[in-house]
Every structure is written in C-alpha cells, then in structure tokens.
N, C-alpha and C positions, 0 to 999 in steps of 0.2 A: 619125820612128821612131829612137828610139836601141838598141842592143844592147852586150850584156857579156858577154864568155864566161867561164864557169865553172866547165868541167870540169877544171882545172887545180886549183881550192880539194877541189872533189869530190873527184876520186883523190889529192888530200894527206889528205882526212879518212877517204875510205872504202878505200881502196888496190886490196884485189884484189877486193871485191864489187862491184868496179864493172863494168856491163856491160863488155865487152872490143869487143865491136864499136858502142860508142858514139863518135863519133870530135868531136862537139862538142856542146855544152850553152849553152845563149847563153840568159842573161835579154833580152826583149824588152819596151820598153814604146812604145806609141802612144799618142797624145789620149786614148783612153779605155779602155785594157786595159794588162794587164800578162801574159805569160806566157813561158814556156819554149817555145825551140825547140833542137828535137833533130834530130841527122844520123848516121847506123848508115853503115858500112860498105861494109854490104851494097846500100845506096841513097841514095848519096852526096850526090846529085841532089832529092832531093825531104825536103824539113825537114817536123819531126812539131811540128805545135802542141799544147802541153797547159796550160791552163790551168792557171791559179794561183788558182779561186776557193772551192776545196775549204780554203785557207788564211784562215782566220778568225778574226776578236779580240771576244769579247764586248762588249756592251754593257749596263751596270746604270744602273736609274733607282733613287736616291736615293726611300725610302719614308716616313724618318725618321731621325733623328741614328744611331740604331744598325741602321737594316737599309737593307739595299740589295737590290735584284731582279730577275736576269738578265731582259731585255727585248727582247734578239734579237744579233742579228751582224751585222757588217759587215768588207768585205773587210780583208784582212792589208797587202796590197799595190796601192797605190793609182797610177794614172800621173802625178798631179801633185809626187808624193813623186820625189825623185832616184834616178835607176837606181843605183847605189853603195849608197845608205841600204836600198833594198830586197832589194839581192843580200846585204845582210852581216846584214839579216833573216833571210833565207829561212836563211843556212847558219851562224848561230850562236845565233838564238835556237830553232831549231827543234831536238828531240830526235834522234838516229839512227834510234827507233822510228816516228815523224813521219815523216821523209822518205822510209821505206820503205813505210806503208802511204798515204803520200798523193802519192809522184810513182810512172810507170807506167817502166818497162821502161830504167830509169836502173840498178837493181842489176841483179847474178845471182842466179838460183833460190837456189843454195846462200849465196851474202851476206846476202840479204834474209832466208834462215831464221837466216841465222847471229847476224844482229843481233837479228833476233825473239826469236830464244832468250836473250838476255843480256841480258836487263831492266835 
C-alpha cells in the first residue's frame, strides 16, 4: 500500500472552500484500487475511504477512417499507474466543477456553490 497526501496541493488550488475541519487528504493505492482517504477533525482516529471510480476516461472503437463510437469507460486511475502520475491526474487534469460534484465532503457548502456558480 503506498499513500500521498494532498491536502497541501488542495488548499493552494481551492484555498478557503476547503473543508476547515479536513485535516488530511491522502491518495491511496493498493494491488487493485486506487482511492482517497480522508481524516475530519472532529474524528481524527477513524479515516473515510472514497473512492475514486466515479473518475472515468471514455473509450471509442474505431467504426471507419472518419467516425469513431463511444463504447463504454474505464477507470481514470488505475493501481498499476504510479501514485504521483495519478495524484497530478486527479488535481490538474480535472476541472474545479469536477472535483466538486464528484469528491464528497472535501469543500464547504458555500465553496462548492461558489465554484458551482463560476462556470
């Protein structure tokens, strides 16, 4: 099991929307998963697993020289991939709008509308 914490890149990008009682953010990868672990505050003692499989990259098959044909998905973040390559995935190729409606209880109310609102 290796880990990386990344609440440090988080509150440089997201600053004050960030949960305040979040006190670490650690990318997690095993043999055969990849996800976030989180630790509040308030429950310092017992870390929140959230998966990472809500993160997804299409896949198209080739139909003809001019068309192609979405064919389904497959995960963003793979364990056999480098914990680094995957962490600088998750926090630069993904949008602000992304990370808000697909990680849970990382922003605050008001951050998460706030970035909702700024398309």
């Amino acid at each position: 099991m290796v880990k990386l914490e990344l609440l440090g890149q988080f509150k440089e990008e997201f600053k004050d929307a960030i949960n305040p009682d979040l006190i670490s953010l650690k990318m997690v990868q095993t043999e055969d998963d990849v996800f976030l672990e989180k630790l509040y505050r308030y429950n310092e003692n017992l870390p929140v697993k959230e998966s990472l499989s809500g993160f997804t990259q299409p896949v198209y098959q080739k139909i003809n020289e001019l068309k192609f044909e979405r064919s389904g998905e497959i995960p963003q973040f793979l364990p056999d991939t480098d914990i680094e390559e995957n962490a600088w995935i998750l926090i630069s190729e993904y949008d602000r709008h992304s990370m808000v409606m697909l990680l849970d209880d990382i922003f605050t109310e008001e951050g998460a509308l706030e970035i909702l609102n700024n398309l």
